[in-house]
C-alpha positions as CSV (number, residue, x, y, z in Angstrom):
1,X,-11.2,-198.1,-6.8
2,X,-12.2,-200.5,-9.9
3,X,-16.2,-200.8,-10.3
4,X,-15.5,-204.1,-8.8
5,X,-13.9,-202.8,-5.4
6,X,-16.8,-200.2,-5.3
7,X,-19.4,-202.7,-6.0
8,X,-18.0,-204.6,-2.6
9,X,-17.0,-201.6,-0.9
10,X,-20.7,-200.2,-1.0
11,X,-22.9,-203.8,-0.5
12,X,-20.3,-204.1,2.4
13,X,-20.7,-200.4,3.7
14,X,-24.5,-200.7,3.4
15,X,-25.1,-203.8,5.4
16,X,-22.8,-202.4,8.0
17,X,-24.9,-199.6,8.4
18,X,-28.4,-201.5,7.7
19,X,-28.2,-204.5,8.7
20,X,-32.4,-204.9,8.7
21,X,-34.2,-203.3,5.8
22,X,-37.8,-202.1,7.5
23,X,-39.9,-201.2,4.6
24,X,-41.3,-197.7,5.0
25,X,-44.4,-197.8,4.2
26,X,-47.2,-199.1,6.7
27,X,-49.0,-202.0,5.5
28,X,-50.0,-205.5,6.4
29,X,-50.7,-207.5,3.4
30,X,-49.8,-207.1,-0.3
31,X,-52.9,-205.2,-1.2
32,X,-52.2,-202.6,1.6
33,X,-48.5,-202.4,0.2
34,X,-49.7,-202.4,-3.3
35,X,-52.0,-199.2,-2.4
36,X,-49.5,-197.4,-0.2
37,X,-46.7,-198.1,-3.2
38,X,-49.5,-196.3,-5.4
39,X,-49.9,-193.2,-2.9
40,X,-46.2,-192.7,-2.6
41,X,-45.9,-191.6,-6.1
42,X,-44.4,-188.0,-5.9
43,X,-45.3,-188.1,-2.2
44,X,-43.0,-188.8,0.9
45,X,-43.4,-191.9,3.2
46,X,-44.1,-190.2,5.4
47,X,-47.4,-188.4,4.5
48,X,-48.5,-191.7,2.7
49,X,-48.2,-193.3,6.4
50,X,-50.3,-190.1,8.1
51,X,-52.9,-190.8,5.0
52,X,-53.4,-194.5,5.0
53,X,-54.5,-195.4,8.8
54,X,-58.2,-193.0,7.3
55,X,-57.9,-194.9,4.1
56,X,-57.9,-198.3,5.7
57,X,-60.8,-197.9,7.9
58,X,-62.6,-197.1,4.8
59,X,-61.7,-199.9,3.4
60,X,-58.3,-202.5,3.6
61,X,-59.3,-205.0,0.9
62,X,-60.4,-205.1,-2.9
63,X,-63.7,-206.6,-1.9
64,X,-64.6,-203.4,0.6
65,X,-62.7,-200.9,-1.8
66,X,-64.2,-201.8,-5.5
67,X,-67.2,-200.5,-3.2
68,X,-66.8,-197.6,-2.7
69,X,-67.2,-194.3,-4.3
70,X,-64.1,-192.6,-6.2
71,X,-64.9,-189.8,-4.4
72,X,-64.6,-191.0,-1.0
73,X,-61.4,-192.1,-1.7
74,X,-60.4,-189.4,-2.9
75,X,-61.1,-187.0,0.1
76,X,-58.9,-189.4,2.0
77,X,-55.8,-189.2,-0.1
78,X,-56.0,-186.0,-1.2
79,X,-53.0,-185.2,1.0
80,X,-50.7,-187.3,-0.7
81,X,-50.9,-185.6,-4.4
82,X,-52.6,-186.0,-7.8
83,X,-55.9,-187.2,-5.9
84,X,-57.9,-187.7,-8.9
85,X,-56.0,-190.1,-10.6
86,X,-54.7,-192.1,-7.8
87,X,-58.3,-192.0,-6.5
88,X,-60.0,-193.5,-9.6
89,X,-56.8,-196.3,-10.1
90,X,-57.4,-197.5,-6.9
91,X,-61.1,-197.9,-7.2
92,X,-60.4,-199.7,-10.8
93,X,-57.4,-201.9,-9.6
94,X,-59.7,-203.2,-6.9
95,X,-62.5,-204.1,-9.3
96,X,-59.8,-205.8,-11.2
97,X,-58.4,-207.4,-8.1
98,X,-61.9,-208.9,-7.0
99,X,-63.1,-209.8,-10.7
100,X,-59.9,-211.3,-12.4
101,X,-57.8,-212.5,-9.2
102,X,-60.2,-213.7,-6.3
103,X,-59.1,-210.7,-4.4
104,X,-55.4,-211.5,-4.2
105,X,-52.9,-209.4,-5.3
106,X,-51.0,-211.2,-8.0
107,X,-47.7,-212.5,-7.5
108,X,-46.2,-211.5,-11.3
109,X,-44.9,-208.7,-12.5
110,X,-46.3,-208.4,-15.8
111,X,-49.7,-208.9,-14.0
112,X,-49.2,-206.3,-12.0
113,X,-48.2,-203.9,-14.5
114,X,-51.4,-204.1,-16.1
115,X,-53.3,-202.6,-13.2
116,X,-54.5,-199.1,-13.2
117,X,-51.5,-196.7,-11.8
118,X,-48.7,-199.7,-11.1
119,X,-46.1,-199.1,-13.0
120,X,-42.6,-201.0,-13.4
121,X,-41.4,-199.5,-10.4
122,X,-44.1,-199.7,-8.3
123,X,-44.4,-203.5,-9.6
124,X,-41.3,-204.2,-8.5
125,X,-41.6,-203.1,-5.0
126,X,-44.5,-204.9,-4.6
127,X,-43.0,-208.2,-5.7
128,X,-40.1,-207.7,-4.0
129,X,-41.4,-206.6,-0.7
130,X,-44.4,-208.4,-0.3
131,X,-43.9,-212.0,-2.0
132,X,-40.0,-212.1,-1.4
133,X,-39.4,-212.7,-5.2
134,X,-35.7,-210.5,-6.1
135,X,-36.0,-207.2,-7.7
136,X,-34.5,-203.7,-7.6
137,X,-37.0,-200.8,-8.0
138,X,-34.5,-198.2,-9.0
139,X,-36.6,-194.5,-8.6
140,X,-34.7,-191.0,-9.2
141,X,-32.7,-190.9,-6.1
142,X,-31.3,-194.5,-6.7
143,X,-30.9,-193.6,-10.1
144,X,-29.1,-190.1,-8.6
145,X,-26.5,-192.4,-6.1
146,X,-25.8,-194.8,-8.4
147,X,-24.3,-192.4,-10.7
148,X,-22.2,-190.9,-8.0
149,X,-20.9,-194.0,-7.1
150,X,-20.1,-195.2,-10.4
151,X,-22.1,-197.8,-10.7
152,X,-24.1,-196.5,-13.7
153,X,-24.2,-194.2,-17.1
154,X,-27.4,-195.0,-17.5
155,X,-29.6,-191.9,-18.7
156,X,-32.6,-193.3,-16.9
157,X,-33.8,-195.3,-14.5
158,X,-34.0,-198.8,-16.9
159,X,-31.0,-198.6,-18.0
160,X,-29.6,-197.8,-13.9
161,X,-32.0,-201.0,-13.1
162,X,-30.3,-203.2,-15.5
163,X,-26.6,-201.9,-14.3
164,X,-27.2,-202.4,-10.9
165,X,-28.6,-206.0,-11.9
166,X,-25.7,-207.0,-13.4
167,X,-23.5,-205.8,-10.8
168,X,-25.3,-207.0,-7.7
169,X,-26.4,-210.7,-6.6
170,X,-29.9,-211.2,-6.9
171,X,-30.3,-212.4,-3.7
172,X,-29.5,-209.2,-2.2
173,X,-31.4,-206.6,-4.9
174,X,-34.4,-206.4,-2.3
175,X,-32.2,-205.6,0.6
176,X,-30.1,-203.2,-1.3
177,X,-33.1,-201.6,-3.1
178,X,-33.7,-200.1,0.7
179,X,-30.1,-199.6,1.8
180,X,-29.9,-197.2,-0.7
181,X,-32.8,-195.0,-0.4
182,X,-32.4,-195.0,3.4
183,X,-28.7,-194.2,2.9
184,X,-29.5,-191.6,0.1
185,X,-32.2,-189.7,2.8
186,X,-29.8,-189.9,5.8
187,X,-26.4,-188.9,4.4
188,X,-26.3,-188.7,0.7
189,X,-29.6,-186.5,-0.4
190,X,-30.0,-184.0,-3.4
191,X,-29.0,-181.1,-1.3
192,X,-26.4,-182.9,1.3
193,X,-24.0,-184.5,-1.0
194,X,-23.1,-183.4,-4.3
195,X,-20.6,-186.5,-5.0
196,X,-17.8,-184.9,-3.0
197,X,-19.7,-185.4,0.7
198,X,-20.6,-188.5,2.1
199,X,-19.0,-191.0,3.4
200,X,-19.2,-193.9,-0.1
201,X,-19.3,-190.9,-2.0
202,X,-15.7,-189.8,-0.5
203,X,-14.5,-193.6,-0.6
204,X,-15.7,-194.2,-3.6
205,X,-14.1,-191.3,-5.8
206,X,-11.0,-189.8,-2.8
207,X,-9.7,-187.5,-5.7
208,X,-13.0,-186.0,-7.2
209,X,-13.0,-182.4,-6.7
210,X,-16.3,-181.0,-8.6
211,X,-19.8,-182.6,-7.8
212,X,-21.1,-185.3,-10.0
213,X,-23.2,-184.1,-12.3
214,X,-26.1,-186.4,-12.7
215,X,-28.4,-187.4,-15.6
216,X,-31.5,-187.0,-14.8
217,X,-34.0,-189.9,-15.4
């Protein structure tokens, strides 16, 4: 196939097989996304979603948050990995929150890059998911698929971002953001595909014989 064909083969294949694009972290408002986002550094969905439900009743807003003590907050999310950092952004993106921006989560991403602890990535999901606006938070296991697929030589995940930009509609870089992390954990993961497996993977590349090696990020 030419980049092109696999560019339409895989938006095609993806919608086919997710046609809605649930977001996987539990949250109802962009402040509860923005802190879930947060937790799920180096951290599955998963155990952010078992953490959270004790972390909201705490406290679900900036206002409630920027109140209370690091080290309750930590307790909580302790589970989820590199407690002491996540912790204390939290608490300090809250403040931030409540002092600079009424208590609403800004709708910009070079706004919320300057919060404690949300970086690029975590930015764009947030803008994305929560206020609709088109982005494609590429992490290492779109980065990972992407080079299998051809869609990428990027050596890291900005360069992958701006590949896949370029190739895909903007329209359908939120969407596709999800397709491919929920394809990547149900047929094409680090240790189930190696390039040569699944089913774009296969389509994609019918004569490759060796697994892809893949830059990492």
């Amino acid at each position: 196939m030419l980049k092109a064909e696999r560019v339409e083969f895989i938006q095609n294949r993806l919608e086919e097989l997710y046609p809605e694009t649930p977001v996987p972290l539990d949250h109802k408002d962009p402040y509860t996304l923005l802190v879930a986002v947060l937790l799920s550094a180096q951290c599955t969905d998963e155990r952010v979603n078992q953490v959270t439900p004790a972390l909201w009743e705490l406290a679900d807003n900036p206002f409630d948050m920027a109140m209370q003590p690091v080290e309750a907050i930590q307790a909580i999310i302790r589970p989820c990995g590199l407690s002491p950092r996540k912790s204390k952004a939290i608490s300090e993106l809250s403040q931030i929150l409540v002092e600079k921006y009424n208590g609403e989560v800004p709708a910009d991403m070079e706004a919320l890059e300057e919060l404690p602890g949300v970086g690029h990535k975590t930015a764009s999901v947030v803008v994305a998911q929560a206020f609709d606006i088109p982005a494609f938070p590429v992490d290492t296991h779109i980065h990972r698929l992407a080079q299998r697929w051809g869609l990428t030589s990027g050596k890291n995940v900005v360069q992958t971002e701006k590949d896949l930009k370029r190739l895909f509609p903007a329209e359908k870089w939120n969407a596709l953001h999800l397709q491919i992390i929920f394809y990547g954990r149900e047929y094409c993961s680090a240790r189930g595909c190696d390039g040569t497996v699944c089913d774009i993977c296969r389509s994609c590349y019918p004569n490759r014989k060796k697994p892809k090696k893949v830059l990492k990020p």
